[in-house]
N, C-alpha and C positions, 0 to 999 in steps of 0.2 A: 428804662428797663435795664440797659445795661450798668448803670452806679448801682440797682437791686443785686444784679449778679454778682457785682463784685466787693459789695457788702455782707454779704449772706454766706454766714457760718456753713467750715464745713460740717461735714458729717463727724458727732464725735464716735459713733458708733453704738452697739447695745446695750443695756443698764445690767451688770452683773453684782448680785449681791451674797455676801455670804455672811455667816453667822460665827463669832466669837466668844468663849465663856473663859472670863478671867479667874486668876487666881487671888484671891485676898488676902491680906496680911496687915502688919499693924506699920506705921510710921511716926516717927515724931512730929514731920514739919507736917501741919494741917493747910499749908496754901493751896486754893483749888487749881490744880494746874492738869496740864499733862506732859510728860517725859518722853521722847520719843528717842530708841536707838536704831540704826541701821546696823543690819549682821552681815556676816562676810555671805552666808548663801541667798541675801536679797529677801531676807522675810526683815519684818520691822517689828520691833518691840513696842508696844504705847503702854506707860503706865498711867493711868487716871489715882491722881493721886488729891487729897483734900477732901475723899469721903466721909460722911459726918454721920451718925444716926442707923449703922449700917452692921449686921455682926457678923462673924466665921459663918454662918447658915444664910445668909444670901444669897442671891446671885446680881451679878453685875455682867450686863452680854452687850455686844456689841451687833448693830446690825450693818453692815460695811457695802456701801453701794457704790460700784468703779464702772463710770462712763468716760471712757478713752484714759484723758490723766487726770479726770478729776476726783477724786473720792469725799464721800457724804456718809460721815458715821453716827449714828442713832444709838446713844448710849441709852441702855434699857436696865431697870433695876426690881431686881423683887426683894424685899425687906425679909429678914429672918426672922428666927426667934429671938424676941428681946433679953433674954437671961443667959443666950450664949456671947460671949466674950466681943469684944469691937475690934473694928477693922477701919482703916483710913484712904487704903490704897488696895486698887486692882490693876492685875499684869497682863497684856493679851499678847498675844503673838498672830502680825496680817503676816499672811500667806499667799504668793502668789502674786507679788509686785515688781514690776521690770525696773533697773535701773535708768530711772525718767525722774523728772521732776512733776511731782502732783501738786493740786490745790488741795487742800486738802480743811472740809466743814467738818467740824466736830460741833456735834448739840445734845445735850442734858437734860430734858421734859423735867422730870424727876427733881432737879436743881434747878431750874432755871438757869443754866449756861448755856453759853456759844462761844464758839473760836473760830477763826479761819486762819489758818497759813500756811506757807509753803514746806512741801515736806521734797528735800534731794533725795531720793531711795542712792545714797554710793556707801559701800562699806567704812564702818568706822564712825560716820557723821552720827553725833548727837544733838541733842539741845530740847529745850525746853518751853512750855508757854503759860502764863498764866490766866488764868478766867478774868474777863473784865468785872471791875469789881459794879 
C-alpha cells in the first residue's frame, strides 16, 4: 500500500478549455508544421502553417484544453467557398498561459496529424515543429 501511495500521481487539477479562431493568410513554404512565439505579456502565438485545400472563407479554430501544465489542442476546420482565393497558414493567439513549461498535444482530425512537445511560455523563445511525415 505504501509503494501505491508513493507512486500515484498528483493532482493535476481541473480541465480548462477555451476556444481560438485564427486568422488566414497565404504562405509560400507548404511544410505542415507549426510555429510557435512567446510574447513579452505571456500569451503565445501558434501558427498552423502547411494548410492545403483550404480558402480566405474558412475557419480554422482551435479547441485548447489546460490540465495543470499540460495542454491538448484540437485543431478544428470548416472548409470555405471553393472560388474564394487560398490560404496555407492560420495565426491564433493562447491566452492565459503562466510562465511554466507545458507539454504540450497538438492534433489535426481534418489532416490526419499529431505532434507533442514541449512548449517554455518565457518571453522571446520561439521555434518550430514539423508534422510527422
Amino acid at each position: 500500500m505504501v509503494i501505491g501511495l508513493l507512486v500515484k500521481p498528483g493532482q493535476r487539477g481541473q480541465a480548462e478549455t477555451s476556444f481560438v479562431t485564427g486568422t488566414l493568410d497565404r504562405e509560400a513554404d507548404t511544410t505542415p508544421r507549426i510555429e510557435i512565439r512567446c510574447l513579452d505579456n505571456g500569451d503565445v502565438e501558434l501558427r498552423r502553417c502547411g494548410l492545403h485545400g483550404l480558402t480566405k472563407s474558412a475557419t480554422v479554430a482551435l479547441a485548447v484544453t489546460k490540465i495543470g501544465f499540460d495542454l491538448s489542442i484540437e485543431e478544428r476546420v470548416t472548409p470555405g467557398d471553393p472560388a474564394d482565393n487560398p490560404v496555407e497558414r492560420a495565426t491564433f493567439i493562447i491566452k492565459g498561459l503562466a510562465p511554466e513549461r507545458y507539454h504540450l498535444k497538438y492534433n489535426s482530425s481534418a489532416y490526419s496529424t499529431f505532434l507533442a512537445t514541449t512548449l517554455p511560455n518565457r518571453p522571446g523563445i520561439a521555434f518550430s515543429r514539423q508534422f510527422p511525415a
